[in-house]
C-alpha positions as CSV (number, residue, x, y, z in Angstrom):
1,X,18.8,5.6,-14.3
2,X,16.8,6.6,-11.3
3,X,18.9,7.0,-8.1
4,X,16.4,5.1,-5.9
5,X,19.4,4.5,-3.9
6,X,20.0,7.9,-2.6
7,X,16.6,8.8,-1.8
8,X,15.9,6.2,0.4
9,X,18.9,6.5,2.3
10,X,18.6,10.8,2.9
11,X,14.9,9.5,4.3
12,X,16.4,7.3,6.4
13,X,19.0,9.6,8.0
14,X,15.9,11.7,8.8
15,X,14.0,8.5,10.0
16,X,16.6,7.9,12.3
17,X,17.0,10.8,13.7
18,X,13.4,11.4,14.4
19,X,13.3,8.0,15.7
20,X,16.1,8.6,18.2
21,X,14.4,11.8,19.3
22,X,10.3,10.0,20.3
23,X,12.4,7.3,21.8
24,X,14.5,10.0,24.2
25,X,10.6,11.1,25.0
26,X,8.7,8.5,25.5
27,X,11.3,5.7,27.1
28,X,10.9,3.0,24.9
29,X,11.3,2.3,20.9
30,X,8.8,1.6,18.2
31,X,8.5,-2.4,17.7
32,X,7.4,-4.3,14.6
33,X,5.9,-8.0,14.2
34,X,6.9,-9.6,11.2
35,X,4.8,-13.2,10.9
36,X,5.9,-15.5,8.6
37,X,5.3,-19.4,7.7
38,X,8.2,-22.1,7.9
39,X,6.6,-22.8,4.3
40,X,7.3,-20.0,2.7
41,X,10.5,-19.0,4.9
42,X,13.2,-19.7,2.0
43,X,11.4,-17.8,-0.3
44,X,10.6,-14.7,2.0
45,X,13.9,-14.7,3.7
46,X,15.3,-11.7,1.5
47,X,12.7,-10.0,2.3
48,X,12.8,-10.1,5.8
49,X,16.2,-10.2,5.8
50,X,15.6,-6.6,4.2
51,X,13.1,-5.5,6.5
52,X,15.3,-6.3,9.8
53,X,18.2,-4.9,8.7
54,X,16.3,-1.1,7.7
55,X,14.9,-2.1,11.7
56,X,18.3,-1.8,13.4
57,X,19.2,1.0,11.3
58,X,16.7,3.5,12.0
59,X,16.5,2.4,15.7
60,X,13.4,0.5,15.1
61,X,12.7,-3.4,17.1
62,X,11.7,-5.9,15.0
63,X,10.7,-8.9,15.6
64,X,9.8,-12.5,13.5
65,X,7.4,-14.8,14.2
66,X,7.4,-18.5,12.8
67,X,4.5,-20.0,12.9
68,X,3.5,-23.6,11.2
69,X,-0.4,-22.8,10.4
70,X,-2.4,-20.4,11.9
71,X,-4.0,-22.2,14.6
72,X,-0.5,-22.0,15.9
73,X,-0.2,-18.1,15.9
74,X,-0.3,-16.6,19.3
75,X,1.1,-12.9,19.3
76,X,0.4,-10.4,21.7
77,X,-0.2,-7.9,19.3
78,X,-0.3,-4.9,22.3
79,X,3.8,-4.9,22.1
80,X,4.0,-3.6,18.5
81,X,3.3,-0.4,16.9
82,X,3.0,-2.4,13.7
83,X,2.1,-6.4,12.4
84,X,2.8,-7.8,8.9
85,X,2.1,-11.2,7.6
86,X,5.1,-11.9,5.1
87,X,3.1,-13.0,1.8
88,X,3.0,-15.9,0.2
89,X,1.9,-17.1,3.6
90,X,1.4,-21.1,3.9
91,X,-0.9,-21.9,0.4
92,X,-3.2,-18.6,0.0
93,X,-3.3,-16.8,-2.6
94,X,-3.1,-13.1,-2.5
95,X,-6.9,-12.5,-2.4
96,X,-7.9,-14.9,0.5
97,X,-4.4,-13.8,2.0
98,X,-6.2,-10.1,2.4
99,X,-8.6,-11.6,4.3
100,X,-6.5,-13.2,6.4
101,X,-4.7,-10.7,6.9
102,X,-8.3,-8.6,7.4
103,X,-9.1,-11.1,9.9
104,X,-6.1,-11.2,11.9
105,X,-4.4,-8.0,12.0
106,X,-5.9,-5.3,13.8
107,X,-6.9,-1.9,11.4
108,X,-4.7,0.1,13.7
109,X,-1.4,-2.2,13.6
110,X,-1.7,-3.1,9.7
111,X,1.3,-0.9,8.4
112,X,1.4,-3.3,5.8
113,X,-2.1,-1.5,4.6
114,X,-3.3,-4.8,3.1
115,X,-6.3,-5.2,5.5
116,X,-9.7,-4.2,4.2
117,X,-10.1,-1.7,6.7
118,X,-6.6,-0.8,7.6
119,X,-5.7,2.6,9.3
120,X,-2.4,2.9,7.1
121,X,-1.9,3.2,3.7
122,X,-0.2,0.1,1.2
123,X,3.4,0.2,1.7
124,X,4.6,0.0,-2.2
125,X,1.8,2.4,-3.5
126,X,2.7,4.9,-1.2
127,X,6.6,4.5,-1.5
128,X,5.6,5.3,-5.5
129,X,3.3,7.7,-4.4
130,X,6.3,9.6,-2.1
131,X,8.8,9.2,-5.0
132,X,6.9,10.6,-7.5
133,X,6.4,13.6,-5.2
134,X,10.4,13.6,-4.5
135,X,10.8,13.6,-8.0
136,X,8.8,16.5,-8.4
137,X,10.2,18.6,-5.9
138,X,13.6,18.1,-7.6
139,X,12.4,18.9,-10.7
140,X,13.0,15.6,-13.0
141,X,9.3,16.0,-13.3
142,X,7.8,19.8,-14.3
143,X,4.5,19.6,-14.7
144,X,1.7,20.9,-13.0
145,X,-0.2,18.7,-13.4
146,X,1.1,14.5,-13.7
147,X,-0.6,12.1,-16.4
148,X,0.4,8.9,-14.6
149,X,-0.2,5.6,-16.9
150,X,-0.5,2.5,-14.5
151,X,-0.2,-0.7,-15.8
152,X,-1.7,-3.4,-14.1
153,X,-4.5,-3.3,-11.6
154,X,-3.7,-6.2,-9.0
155,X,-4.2,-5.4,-5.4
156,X,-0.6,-5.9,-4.3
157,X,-0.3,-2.2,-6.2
158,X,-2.5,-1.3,-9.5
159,X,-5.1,-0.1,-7.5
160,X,-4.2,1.2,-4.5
161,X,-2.2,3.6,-6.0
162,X,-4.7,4.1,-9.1
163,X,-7.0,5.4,-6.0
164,X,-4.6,6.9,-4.0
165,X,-3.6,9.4,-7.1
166,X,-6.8,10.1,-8.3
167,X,-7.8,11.7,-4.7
168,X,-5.1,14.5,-5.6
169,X,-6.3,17.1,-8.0
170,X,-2.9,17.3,-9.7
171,X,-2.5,14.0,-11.1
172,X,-4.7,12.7,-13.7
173,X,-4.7,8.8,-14.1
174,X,-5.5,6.3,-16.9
175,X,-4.7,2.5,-15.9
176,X,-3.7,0.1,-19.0
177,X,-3.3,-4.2,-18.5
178,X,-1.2,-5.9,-20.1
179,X,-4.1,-7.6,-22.4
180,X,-5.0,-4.2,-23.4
181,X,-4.6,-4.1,-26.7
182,X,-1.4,-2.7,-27.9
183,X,-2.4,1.0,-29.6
184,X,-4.6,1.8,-26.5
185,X,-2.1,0.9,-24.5
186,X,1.1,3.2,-27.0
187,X,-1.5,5.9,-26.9
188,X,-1.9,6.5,-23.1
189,X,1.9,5.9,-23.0
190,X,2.9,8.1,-25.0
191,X,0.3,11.0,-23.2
192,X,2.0,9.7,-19.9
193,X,4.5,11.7,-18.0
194,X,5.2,8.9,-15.5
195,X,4.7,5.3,-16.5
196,X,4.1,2.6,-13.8
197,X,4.7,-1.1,-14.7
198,X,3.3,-3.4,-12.1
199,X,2.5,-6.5,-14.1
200,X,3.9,-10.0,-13.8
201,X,5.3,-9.7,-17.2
202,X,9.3,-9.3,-18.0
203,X,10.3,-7.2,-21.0
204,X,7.0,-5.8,-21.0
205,X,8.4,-2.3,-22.2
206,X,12.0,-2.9,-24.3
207,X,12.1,0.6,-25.8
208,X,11.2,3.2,-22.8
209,X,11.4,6.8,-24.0
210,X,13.8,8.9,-21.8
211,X,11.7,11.6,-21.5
212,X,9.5,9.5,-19.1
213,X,9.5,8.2,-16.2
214,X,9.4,4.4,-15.4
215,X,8.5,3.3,-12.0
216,X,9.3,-0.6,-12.6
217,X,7.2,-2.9,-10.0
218,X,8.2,-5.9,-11.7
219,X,10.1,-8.7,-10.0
220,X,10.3,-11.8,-11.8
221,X,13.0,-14.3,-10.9
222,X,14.5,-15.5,-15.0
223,X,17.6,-17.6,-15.0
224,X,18.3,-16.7,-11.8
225,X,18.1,-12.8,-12.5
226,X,15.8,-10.5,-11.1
227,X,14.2,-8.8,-13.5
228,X,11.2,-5.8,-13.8
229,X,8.5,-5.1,-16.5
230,X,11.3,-2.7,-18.0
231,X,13.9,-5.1,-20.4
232,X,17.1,-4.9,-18.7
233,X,19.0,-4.0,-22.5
234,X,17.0,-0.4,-22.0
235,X,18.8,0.4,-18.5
236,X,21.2,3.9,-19.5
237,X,22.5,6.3,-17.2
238,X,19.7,9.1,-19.5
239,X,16.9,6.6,-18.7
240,X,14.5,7.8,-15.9
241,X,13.7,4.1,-14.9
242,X,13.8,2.7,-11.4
243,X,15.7,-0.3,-11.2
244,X,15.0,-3.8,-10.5
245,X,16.5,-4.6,-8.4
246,X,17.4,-1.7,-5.8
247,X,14.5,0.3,-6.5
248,X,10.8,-0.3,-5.5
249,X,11.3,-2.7,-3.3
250,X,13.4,-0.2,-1.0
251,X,10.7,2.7,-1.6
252,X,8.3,0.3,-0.2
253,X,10.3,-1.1,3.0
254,X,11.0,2.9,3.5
255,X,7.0,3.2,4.0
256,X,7.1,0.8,5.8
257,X,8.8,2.0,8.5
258,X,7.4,5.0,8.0
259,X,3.8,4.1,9.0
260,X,5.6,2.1,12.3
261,X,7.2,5.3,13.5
262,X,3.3,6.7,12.8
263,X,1.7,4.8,14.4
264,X,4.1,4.7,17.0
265,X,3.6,8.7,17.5
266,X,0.2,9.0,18.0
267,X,-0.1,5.8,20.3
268,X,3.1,7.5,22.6
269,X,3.3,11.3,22.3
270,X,-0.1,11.9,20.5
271,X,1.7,13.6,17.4
């Protein structure tokens, strides 16, 4: 298996530390605005649970707002160096919640990278995107050039990250669905170097080959088990598969934070 586990934490070490160092400059600490909906809380409080405890470790405030509809919202959005809505927010569904968010959020505080105009790129396709890069530069992945087969194309992370890769000239990129019919689909797997599942589906791949790569986006909740798009009987210590859970989901909090201490940068020290 992947050691997601170890990369995230050597990034934070160096988050930290750069953190610590701006702060020491500019006489304050990045801040982040976490809004969420008393609706949804149970369901999101993992995830925020997540995303405050990666705050106090790197030295980062953070901060949650509850808010009961979004008449009620009043945030003075000039405090933070970042604003997320927490989705599922109250009863949208991921397309009109981008335009909330698009509508709300300011371009140059949405580290979430969700808005339609946003300054930052999406969190979990760029915690991939980083990965991948990591995993090149250690050398699980040799190539000089990276077929990447993506399945799914949602907006959460199919195509941000389809479009994200296909601006670099060393990665070539074929995306797949789930409906797609299966000897299309075993064909541009088996061309792949790195496969990325991002579908709603569970067991989507039982038998991963462990000369790939498997970044697994998949989080589906199945008698009380979180499980990915890769079947759980396939996990081996040879696999190259990220897991579910502890993988993914801490690349993208790791971007997250990333784009904060951004963002905080050029708004304090102009870096």
């Amino acid at each position: 298996m992947l050691d997601v586990i170890s990369y995230v934490e050597a990034e934070k070490a160096e988050l930290k530390e750069s953190v610590a160092e701006a702060v020491q400059i500019a006489g304050k600490r990045p801040r982040l605005c976490i809004i969420t909906d008393n609706q949804n809380f149970d369901a999101n409080q993992s995830y925020i649970k997540s995303k405050m405890k990666f705050a106090e470790e790197v030295g980062i405030g953070c901060d949650v707002v509850h808010v009961d509809d979004v008449e009620s919202l009043s945030v003075r959005f000039w405090n933070y160096n970042g604003v997320i809505i927490q989705f599922p927010f109250l009863d949208y569904s991921f397309d009109e919640f981008r335009e909330l968010v698009s509508g709300i959020v300011p371009p140059s505080l949405d580290v979430d990278g969700l808005g339609e105009n946003a300054l930052f790129d999406a969190c979990t396709p760029l915690g991939i995107k980083l990965y991948i890069e990591h995993l090149r530069q250690t050398g699980v992945i040799n190539k000089e050039n990276v077929t990447v087969n993506i399945i799914g194309y949602g907006g959460l992370v199919g195509e941000p990250l389809a479009k994200m890769l296909m601006k670099r000239k060393d990665y070539t990129v074929c995306v797949t669905r789930s409906t797609t019919d299966s000897w299309v689909s075993d064909n541009f797997q088996a061309s792949a170097d790195v496969i990325v599942c991002a579908t709603p589906k569970h067991d989507l791949i039982k038998y991963p080959n462990l000369y790939k790569v498997y970044i697994d986006c998949g989080c589906n909740l199945v008698n009380g088990k979180l499980l990915g798009n890769v079947s759980r009987e396939a996990y081996c210590e040879e696999g190259l598969i990220t897991p579910v859970p502890n993988g993914v989901g801490k690349l993208t909090v790791l971007s997250l934070y990333k784009n904060v201490f951004a963002n905080f940068l050029m708004r304090n020290l102009n870096v």
